[in-house]
NUZA-631815 format. One record per residue: residue in one letter; x, z, y of N, C-alpha, C, O, CB in turn. Coordinates in Angstrom, 3 decimals. Glycine has a CB too. Layout:
N
SITE   aa        n_X        n_Z        n_Y       ca_X       ca_Z       ca_Y        c_X        c_Z        c_Y        o_X        o_Z        o_Y       cb_X       cb_Z       cb_Y
SITE    a          X          Z          Y          X          Z          Y          X          Z          Y          X          Z          Y          X          Z          Y
...
% end
This chain:
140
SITE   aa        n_X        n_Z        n_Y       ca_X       ca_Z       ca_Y        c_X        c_Z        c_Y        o_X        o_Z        o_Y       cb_X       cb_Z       cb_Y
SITE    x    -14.910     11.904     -4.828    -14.580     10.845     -3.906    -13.580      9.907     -4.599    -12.765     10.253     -5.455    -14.001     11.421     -2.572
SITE    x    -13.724      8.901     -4.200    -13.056      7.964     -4.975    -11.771      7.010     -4.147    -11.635      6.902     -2.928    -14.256      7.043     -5.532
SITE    x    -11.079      6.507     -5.019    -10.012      6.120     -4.267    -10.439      4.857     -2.908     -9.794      4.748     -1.865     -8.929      5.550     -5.457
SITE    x    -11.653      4.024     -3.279    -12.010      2.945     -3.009    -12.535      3.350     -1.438    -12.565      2.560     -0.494    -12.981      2.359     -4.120
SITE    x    -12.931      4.750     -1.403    -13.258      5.000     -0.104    -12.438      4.923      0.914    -12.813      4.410      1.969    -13.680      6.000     -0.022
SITE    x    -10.804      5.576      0.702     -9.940      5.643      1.356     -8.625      4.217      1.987     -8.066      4.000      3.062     -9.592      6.634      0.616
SITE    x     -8.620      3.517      0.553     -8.291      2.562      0.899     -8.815      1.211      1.970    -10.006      1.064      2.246     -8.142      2.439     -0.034
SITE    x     -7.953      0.476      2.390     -8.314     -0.003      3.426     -8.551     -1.509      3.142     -7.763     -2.297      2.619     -7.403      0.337      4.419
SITE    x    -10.024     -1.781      3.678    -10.398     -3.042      2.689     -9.593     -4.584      3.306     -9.354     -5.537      2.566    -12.389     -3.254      2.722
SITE    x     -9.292     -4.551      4.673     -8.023     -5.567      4.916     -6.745     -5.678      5.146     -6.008     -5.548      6.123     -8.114     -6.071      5.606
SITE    x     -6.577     -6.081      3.485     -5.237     -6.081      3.407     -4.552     -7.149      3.562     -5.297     -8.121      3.679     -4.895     -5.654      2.445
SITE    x     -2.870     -7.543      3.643     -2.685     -8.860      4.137     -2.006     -9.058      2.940     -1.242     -8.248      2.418     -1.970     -9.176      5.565
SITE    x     -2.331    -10.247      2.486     -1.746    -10.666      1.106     -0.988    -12.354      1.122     -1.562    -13.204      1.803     -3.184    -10.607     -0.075
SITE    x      0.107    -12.690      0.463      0.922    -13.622      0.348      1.434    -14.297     -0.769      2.118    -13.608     -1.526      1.669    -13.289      0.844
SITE    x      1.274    -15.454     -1.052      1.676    -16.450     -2.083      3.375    -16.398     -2.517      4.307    -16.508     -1.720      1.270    -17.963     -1.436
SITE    x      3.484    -16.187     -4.088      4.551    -15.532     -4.365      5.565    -16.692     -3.649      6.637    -16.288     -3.198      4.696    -15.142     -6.019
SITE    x      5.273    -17.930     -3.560      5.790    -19.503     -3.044      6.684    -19.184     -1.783      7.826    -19.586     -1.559      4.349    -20.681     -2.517
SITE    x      5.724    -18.194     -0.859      5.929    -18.469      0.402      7.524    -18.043      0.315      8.059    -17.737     -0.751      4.884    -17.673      1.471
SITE    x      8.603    -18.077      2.322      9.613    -18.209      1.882      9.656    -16.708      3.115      8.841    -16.654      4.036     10.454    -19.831      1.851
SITE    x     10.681    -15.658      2.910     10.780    -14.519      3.058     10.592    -15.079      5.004      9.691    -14.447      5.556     12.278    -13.697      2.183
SITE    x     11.123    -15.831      5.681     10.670    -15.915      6.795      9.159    -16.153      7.011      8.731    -15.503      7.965     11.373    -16.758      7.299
SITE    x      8.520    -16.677      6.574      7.310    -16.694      6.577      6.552    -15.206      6.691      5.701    -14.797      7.481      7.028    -17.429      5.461
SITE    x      7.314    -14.500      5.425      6.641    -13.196      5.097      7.203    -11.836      6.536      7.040    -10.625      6.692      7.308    -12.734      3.173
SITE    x      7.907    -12.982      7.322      8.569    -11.923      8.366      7.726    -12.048      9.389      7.602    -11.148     10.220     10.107    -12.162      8.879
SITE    x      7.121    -13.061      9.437      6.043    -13.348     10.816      4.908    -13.174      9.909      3.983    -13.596     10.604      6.056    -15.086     11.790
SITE    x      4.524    -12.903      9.066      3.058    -12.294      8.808      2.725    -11.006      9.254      1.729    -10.586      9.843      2.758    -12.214      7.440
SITE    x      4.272    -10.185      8.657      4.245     -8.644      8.839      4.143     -9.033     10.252      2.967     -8.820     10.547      5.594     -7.546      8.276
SITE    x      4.897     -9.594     11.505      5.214     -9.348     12.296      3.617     -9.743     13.251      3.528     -9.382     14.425      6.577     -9.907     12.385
SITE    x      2.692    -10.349     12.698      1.741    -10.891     13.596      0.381     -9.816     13.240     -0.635     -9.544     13.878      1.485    -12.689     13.274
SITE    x      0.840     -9.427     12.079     -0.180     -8.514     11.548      0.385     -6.908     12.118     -0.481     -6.056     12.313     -0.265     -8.700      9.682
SITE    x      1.719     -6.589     12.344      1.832     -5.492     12.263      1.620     -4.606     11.180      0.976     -3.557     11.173      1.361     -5.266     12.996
SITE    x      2.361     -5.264     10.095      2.367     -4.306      8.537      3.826     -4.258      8.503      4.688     -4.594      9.314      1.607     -5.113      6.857
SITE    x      3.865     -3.631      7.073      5.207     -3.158      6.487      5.162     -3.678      5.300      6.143     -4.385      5.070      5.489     -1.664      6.401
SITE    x      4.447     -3.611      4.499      4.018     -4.709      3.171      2.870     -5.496      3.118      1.731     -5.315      3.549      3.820     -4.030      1.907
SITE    x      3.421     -6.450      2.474      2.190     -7.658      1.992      2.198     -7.581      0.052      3.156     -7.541     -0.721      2.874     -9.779      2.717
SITE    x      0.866     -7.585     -0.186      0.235     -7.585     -1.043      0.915     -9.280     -1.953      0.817    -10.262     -1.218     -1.337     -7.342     -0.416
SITE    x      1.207     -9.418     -2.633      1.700    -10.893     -3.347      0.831    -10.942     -4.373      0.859    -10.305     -5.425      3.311    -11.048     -3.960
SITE    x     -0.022    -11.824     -3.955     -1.252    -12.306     -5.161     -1.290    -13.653     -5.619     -1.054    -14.752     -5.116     -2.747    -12.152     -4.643
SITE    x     -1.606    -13.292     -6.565     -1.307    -14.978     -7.596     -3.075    -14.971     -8.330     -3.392    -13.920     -8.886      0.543    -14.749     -9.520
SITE    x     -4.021    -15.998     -8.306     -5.173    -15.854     -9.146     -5.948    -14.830     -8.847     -6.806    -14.474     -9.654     -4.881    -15.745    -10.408
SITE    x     -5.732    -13.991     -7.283     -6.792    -12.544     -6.943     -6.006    -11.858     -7.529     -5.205    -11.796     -6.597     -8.450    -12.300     -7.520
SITE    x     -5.444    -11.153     -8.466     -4.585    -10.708     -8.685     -3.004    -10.238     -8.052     -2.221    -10.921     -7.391     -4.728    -11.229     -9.328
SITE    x     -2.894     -9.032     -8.451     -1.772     -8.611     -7.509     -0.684     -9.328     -8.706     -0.969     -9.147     -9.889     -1.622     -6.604     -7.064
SITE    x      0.464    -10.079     -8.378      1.583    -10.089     -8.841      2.972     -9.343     -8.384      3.900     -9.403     -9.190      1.667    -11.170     -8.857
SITE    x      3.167     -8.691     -7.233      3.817     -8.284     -6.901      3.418     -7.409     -5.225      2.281     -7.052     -4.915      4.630     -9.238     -7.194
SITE    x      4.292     -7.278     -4.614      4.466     -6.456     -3.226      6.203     -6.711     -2.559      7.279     -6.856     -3.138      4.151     -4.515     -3.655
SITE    x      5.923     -6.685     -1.487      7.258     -6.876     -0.684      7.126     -5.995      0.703      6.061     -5.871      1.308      7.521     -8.600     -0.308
SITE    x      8.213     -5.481      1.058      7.837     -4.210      1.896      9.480     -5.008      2.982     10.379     -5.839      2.860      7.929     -2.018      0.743
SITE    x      9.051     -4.224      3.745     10.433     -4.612      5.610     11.281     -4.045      4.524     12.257     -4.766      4.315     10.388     -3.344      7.905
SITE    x     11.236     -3.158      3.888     13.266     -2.875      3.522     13.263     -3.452      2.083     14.203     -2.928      1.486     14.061     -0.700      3.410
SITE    x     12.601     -4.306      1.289     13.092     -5.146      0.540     13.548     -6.373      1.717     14.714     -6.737      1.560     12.013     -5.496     -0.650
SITE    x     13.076     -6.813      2.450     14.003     -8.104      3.165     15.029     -7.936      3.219     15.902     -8.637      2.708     13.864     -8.530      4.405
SITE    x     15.214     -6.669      4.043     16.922     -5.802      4.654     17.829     -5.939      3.283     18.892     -6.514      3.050     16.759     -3.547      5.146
SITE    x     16.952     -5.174      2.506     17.899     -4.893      1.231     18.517     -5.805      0.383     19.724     -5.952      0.189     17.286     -4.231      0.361
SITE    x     17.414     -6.508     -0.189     17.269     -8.054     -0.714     17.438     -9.200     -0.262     17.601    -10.124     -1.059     16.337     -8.326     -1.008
SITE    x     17.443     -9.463      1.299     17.941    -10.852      1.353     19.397    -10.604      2.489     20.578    -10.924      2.352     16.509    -12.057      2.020
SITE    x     18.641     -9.877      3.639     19.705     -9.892      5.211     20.777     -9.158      4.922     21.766     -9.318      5.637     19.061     -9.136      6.724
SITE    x     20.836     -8.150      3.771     21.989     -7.118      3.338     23.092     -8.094      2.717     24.254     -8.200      3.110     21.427     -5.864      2.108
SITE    x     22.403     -8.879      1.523     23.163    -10.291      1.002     23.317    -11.217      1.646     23.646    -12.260      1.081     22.700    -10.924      0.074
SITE    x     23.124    -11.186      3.187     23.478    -12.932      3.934     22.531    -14.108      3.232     23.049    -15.205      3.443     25.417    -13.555      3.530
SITE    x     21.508    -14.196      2.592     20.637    -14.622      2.030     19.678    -15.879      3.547     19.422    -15.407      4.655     19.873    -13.101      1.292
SITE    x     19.505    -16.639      3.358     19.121    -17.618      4.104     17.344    -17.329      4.242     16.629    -18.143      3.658     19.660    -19.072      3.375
SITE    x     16.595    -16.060      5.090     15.306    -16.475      4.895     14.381    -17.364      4.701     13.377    -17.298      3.992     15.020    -16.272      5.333
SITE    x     14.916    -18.520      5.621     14.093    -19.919      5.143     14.000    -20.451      4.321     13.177    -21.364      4.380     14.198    -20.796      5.496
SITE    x     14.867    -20.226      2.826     14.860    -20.718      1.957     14.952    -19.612      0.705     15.472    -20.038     -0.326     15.725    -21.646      2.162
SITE    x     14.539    -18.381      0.713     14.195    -17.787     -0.284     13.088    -17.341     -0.500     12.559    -16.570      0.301     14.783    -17.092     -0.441
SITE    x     12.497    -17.726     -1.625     10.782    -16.905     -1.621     11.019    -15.959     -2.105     11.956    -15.507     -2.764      9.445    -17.434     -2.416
SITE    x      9.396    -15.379     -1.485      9.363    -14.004     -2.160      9.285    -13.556     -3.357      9.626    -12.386     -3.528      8.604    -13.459     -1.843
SITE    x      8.743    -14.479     -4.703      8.760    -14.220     -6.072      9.873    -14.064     -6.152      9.904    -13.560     -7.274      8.280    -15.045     -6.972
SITE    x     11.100    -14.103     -5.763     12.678    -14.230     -5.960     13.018    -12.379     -5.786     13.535    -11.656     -6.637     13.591    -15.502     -4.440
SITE    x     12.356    -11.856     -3.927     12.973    -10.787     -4.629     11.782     -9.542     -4.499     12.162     -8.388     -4.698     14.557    -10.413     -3.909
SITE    x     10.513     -9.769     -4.202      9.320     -8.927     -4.696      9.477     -7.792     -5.577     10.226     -7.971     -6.537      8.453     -9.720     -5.366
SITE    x      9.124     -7.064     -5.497      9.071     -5.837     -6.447      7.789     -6.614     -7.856      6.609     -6.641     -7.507      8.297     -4.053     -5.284
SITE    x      8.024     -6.992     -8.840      7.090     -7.253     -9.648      5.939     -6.242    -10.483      6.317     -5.126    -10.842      7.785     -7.861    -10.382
SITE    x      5.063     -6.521    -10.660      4.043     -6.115    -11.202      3.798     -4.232    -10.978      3.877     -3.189    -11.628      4.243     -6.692    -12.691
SITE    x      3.466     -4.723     -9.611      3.301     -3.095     -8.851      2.263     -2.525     -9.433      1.422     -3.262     -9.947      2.963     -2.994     -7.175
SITE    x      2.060     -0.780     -9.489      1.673      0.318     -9.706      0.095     -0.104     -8.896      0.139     -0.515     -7.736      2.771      1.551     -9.162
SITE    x     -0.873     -0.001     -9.414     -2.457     -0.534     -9.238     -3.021      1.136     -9.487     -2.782      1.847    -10.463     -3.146     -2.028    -10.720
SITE    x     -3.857      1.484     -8.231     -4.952      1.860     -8.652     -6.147      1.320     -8.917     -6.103      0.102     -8.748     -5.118      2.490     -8.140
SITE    x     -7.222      1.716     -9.268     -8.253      1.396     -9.687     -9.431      1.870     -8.874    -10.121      2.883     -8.986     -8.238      1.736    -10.869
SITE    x     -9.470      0.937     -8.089    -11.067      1.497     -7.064    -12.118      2.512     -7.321    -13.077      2.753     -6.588    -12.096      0.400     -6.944
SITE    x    -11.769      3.180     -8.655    -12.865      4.486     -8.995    -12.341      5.290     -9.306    -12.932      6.245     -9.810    -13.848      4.491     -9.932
SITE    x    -11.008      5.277     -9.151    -10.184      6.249     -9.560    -10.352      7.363     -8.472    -10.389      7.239     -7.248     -8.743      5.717     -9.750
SITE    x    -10.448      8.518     -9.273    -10.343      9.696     -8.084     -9.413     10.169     -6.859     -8.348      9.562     -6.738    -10.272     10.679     -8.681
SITE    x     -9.665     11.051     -6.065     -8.136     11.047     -4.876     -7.373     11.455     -5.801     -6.422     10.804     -6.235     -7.960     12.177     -3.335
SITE    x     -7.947     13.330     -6.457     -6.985     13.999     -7.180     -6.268     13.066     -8.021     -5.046     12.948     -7.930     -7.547     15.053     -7.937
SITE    x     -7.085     12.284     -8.975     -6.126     11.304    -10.037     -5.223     10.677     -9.316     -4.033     10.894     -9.546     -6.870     10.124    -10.866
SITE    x     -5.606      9.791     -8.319     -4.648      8.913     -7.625     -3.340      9.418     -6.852     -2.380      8.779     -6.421     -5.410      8.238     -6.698
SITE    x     -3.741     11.292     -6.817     -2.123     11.817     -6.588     -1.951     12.278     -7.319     -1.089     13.127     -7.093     -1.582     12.578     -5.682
SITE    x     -2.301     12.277     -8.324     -1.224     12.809     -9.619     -0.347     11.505    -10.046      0.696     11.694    -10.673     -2.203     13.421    -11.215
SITE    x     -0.801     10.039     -9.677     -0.146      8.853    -10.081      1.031      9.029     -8.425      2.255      9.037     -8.554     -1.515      7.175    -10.325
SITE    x      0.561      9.113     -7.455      1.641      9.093     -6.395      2.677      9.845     -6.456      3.847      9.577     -6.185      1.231      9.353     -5.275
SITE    x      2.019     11.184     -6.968      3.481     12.159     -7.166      4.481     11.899     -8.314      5.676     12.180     -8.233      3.089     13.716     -7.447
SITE    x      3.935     11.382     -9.307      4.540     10.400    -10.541      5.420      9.498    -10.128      6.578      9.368    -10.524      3.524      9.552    -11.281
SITE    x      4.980      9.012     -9.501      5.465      7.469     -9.672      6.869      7.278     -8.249      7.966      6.720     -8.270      3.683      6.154     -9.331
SITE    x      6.088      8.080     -7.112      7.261      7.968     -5.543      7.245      6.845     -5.100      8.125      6.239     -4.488      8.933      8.194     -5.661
SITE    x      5.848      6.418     -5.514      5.685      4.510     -4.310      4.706      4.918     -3.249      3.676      5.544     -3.501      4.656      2.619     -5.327
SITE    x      5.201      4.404     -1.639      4.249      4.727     -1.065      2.963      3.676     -0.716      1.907      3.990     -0.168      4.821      5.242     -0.103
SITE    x      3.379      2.297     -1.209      1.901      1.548     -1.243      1.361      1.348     -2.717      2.099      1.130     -3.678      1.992     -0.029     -0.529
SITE    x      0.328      1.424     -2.763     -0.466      0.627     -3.900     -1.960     -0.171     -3.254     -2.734      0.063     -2.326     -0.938      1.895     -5.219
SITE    x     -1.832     -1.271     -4.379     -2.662     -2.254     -4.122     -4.217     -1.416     -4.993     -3.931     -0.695     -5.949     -1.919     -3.919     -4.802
SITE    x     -5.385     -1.522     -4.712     -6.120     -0.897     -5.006     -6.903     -1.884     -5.908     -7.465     -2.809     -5.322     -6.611     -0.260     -3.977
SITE    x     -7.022     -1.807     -7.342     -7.855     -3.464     -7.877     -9.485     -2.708     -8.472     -9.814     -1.524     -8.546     -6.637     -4.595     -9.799
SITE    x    -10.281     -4.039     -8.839    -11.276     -3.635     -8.989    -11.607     -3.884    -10.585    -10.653     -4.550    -10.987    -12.059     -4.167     -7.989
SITE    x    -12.424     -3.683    -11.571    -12.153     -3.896    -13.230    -11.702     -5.181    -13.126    -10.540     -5.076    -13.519    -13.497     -3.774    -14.376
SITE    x    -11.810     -5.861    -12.960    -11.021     -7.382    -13.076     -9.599     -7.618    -12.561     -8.743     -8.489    -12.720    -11.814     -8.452    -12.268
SITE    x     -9.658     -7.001    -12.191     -7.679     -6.683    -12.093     -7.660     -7.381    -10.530     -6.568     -7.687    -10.051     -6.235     -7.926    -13.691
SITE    x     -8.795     -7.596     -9.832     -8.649     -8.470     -8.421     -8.338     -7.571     -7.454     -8.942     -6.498     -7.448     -9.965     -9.279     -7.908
SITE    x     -7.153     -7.901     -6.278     -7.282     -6.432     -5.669     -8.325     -6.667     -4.457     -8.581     -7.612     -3.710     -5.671     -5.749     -5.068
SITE    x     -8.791     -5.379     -4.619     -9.587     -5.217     -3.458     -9.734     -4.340     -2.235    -10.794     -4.139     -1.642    -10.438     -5.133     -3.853
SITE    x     -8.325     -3.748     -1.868     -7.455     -3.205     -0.719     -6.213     -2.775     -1.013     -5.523     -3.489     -1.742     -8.013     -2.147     -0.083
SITE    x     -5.653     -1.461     -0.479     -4.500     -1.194     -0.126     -4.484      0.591      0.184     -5.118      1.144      1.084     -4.172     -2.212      1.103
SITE    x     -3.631      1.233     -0.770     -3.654      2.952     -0.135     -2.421      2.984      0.039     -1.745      2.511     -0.875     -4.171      4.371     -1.104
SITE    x     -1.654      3.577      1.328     -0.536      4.142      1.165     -0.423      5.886      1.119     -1.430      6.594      1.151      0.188      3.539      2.199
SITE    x      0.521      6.255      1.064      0.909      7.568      0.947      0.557      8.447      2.633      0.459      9.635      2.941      2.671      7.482      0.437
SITE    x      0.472      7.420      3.251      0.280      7.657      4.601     -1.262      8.200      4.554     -1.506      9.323      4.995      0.570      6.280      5.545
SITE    x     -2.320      7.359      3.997     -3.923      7.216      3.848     -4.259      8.983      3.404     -5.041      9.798      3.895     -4.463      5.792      2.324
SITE    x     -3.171      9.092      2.148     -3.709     10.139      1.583     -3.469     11.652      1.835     -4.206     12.580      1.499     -3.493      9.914      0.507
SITE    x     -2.032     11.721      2.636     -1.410     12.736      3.592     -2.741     12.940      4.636     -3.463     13.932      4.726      0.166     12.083      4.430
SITE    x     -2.813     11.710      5.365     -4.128     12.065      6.492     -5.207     12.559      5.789     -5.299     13.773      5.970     -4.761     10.753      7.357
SITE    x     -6.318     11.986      4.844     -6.821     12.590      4.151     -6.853     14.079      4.123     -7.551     14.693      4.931     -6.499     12.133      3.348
SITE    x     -6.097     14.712      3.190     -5.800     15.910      3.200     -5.774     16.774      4.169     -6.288     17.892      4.157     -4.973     15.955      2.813
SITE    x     -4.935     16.074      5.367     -4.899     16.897      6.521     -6.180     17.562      7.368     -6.385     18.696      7.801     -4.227     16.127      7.346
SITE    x     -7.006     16.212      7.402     -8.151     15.993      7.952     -9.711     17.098      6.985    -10.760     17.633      7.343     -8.188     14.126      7.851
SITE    x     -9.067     16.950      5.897     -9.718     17.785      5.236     -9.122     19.540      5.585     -9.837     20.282      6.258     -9.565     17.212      3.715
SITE    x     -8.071     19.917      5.158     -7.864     21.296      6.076     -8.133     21.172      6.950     -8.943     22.063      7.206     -6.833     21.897      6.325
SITE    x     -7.987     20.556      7.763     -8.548     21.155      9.254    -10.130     21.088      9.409    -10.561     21.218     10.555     -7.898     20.209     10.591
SITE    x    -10.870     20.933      8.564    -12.328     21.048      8.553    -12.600     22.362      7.678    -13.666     22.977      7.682    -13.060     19.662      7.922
SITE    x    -11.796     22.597      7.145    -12.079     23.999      6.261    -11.763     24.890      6.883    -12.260     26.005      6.723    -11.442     24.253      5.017
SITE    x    -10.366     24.476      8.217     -9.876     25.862      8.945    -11.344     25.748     10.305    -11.562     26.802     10.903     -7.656     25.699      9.776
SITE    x    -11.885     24.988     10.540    -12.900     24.823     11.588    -14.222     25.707     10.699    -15.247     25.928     11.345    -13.216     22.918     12.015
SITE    x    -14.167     26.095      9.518    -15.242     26.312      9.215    -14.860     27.857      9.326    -15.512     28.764      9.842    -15.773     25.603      7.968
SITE    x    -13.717     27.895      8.745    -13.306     29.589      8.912    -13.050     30.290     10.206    -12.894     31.509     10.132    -12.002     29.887      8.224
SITE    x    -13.003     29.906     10.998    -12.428     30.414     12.199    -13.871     30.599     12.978    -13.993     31.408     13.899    -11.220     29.331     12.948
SITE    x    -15.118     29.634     12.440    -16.374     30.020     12.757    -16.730     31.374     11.694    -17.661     31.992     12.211    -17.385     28.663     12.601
SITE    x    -16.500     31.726     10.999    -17.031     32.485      9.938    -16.422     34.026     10.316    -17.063     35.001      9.921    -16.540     31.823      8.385
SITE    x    -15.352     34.193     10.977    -14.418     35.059     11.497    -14.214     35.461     12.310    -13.032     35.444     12.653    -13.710     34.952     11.469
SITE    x    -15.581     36.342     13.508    -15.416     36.116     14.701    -14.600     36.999     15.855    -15.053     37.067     16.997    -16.528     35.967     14.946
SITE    x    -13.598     37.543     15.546    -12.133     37.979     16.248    -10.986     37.327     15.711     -9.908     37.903     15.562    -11.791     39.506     16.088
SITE    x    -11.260     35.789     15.335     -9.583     34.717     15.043     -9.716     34.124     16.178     -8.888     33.288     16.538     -9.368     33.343     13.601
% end
Protein backbone atom coordinates (compact mmCIF):
# COMPACT_ATOMS: atom_id res chain seq x y z
CA UNK A 1 0.00 0.00 0.00
CA UNK A 2 1.23 3.10 -0.80
CA UNK A 3 1.48 6.37 0.76
CA UNK A 4 -0.74 8.07 -2.05
CA UNK A 5 -3.67 6.02 -0.84
CA UNK A 6 -3.76 7.46 2.55
CA UNK A 7 -3.07 10.86 1.96
CA UNK A 8 -5.70 13.27 1.44
CA UNK A 9 -6.08 14.58 -2.07
CA UNK A 10 -7.56 18.23 -0.85
CA UNK A 11 -5.21 20.00 0.44
CA UNK A 12 -5.27 23.78 1.12
CA UNK A 13 -2.31 25.44 -0.23
CA UNK A 14 -0.96 29.26 -0.09
CA UNK A 15 1.27 31.74 -1.92
CA UNK A 16 4.51 32.27 -0.05
CA UNK A 17 3.31 36.40 -0.81
CA UNK A 18 0.27 36.02 1.08
CA UNK A 19 0.25 37.98 4.55
CA UNK A 20 -0.03 35.68 7.86
CA UNK A 21 -3.69 37.21 8.35
CA UNK A 22 -4.77 36.01 5.29
CA UNK A 23 -3.27 32.57 6.17
CA UNK A 24 -5.48 32.94 9.49
CA UNK A 25 -8.81 33.03 7.67
CA UNK A 26 -7.90 30.30 5.26
CA UNK A 27 -7.12 27.91 8.17
CA UNK A 28 -10.05 29.43 9.75
CA UNK A 29 -12.67 28.97 6.73
CA UNK A 30 -11.21 25.71 5.85
CA UNK A 31 -10.83 24.38 9.28
CA UNK A 32 -7.06 23.25 9.01
CA UNK A 33 -4.02 23.60 11.06
CA UNK A 34 -1.53 23.86 8.13
CA UNK A 35 -1.40 25.18 4.72
CA UNK A 36 0.72 23.71 2.19
CA UNK A 37 3.03 26.99 0.68
CA UNK A 38 3.51 26.34 -2.98
CA UNK A 39 5.46 28.25 -5.34
CA UNK A 40 5.42 26.70 -9.30
CA UNK A 41 3.15 23.32 -7.94
CA UNK A 42 5.75 22.79 -5.88
CA UNK A 43 5.89 22.72 -2.19
CA UNK A 44 8.17 25.62 -0.92
CA UNK A 45 7.36 25.56 2.45
CA UNK A 46 4.38 24.82 5.24
CA UNK A 47 2.98 26.98 8.04
CA UNK A 48 1.07 25.38 10.85
CA UNK A 49 -1.48 27.55 13.92
CA UNK A 50 1.65 27.41 16.27
CA UNK A 51 4.12 28.86 13.84
CA UNK A 52 1.70 32.11 13.85
CA UNK A 53 1.61 31.96 17.85
CA UNK A 54 5.23 31.34 17.87
CA UNK A 55 6.47 33.40 14.98
CA UNK A 56 4.50 36.33 14.69
CA UNK A 57 1.66 36.94 17.93
CA UNK A 58 4.51 35.66 20.51
CA UNK A 59 6.76 38.66 18.84
CA UNK A 60 3.88 41.37 18.68
CA UNK A 61 4.44 41.01 14.92
CA UNK A 62 1.66 42.91 12.87
CA UNK A 63 -0.32 39.98 10.88
CA UNK A 64 -1.35 42.21 8.17
CA UNK A 65 1.80 42.92 7.18
CA UNK A 66 3.95 39.87 7.48
CA UNK A 67 4.05 37.12 4.90
CA UNK A 68 4.35 33.88 5.22
CA UNK A 69 7.74 33.27 3.25
CA UNK A 70 9.04 35.43 6.26
CA UNK A 71 8.27 32.88 8.83
CA UNK A 72 7.22 29.34 7.05
CA UNK A 73 9.08 26.43 7.93
CA UNK A 74 11.19 26.16 4.52
CA UNK A 75 11.66 23.38 2.27
CA UNK A 76 9.53 20.74 4.20
CA UNK A 77 10.10 16.92 4.52
CA UNK A 78 8.09 15.43 1.09
CA UNK A 79 6.91 12.15 0.71
CA UNK A 80 6.64 10.62 -2.41
CA UNK A 81 3.20 9.31 -3.56
CA UNK A 82 4.67 5.63 -3.98
CA UNK A 83 6.34 5.55 -1.18
CA UNK A 84 5.27 2.77 1.10
CA UNK A 85 3.23 3.22 4.65
CA UNK A 86 6.09 1.13 6.32
CA UNK A 87 8.77 3.50 4.49
CA UNK A 88 6.81 6.58 5.16
CA UNK A 89 7.06 5.66 9.03
CA UNK A 90 10.30 4.97 9.17
CA UNK A 91 10.69 8.79 7.67
CA UNK A 92 7.94 9.99 10.47
CA UNK A 93 9.64 8.35 13.26
CA UNK A 94 12.96 10.00 11.91
CA UNK A 95 12.18 13.04 11.31
CA UNK A 96 9.05 14.08 14.42
CA UNK A 97 6.98 16.24 11.77
CA UNK A 98 3.47 15.65 11.95
CA UNK A 99 2.46 17.00 8.37
CA UNK A 100 3.98 16.17 5.13
CA UNK A 101 3.10 17.34 1.81
CA UNK A 102 2.82 14.23 -0.38
CA UNK A 103 4.59 15.09 -4.12
CA UNK A 104 4.37 13.24 -7.21
CA UNK A 105 7.97 12.49 -9.52
CA UNK A 106 7.86 16.02 -10.51
CA UNK A 107 8.22 17.37 -7.25
CA UNK A 108 4.28 18.75 -7.65
CA UNK A 109 2.43 18.12 -4.52
CA UNK A 110 -0.32 16.12 -4.82
CA UNK A 111 -1.88 15.92 -1.13
CA UNK A 112 -1.16 15.93 2.42
CA UNK A 113 -0.41 12.94 5.32
CA UNK A 114 -0.37 13.80 8.80
CA UNK A 115 0.71 11.71 11.69
CA UNK A 116 -2.90 11.72 12.56
CA UNK A 117 -3.75 9.71 8.86
CA UNK A 118 -1.27 7.14 9.81
CA UNK A 119 -2.03 6.46 13.69
CA UNK A 120 -5.77 5.88 12.29
CA UNK A 121 -4.51 3.70 9.70
CA UNK A 122 -2.91 1.39 11.95
CA UNK A 123 -5.56 1.44 14.35
CA UNK A 124 -8.15 0.59 11.90
CA UNK A 125 -6.00 -2.06 10.73
CA UNK A 126 -5.75 -3.88 14.35
CA UNK A 127 -8.96 -3.76 14.88
CA UNK A 128 -9.67 -5.81 11.71
CA UNK A 129 -7.15 -8.39 12.69
CA UNK A 130 -8.65 -8.43 16.34
CA UNK A 131 -12.30 -8.91 14.41
CA UNK A 132 -10.78 -11.69 12.61
CA UNK A 133 -9.46 -13.40 15.76
CA UNK A 134 -12.11 -13.23 18.04
CA UNK A 135 -14.08 -14.98 15.03
CA UNK A 136 -11.44 -17.71 14.88
CA UNK A 137 -11.68 -18.25 18.82
CA UNK A 138 -14.90 -19.30 19.78
CA UNK A 139 -14.96 -18.88 23.83
CA UNK A 140 -13.27 -14.93 23.56
Amino acid sequence: MSIKSISRKEFVSISPEATIKEVAGVMASKNVGSLIVVKDGSPAGIITDRDIVVRVVNKGLDPSTIRVQDVMTIDPICLNEDLGIFEALEIVKEKGVRRYPVINREGKVVGIVSLDDIVYLIGKEMCDVTQILLKSVPNL
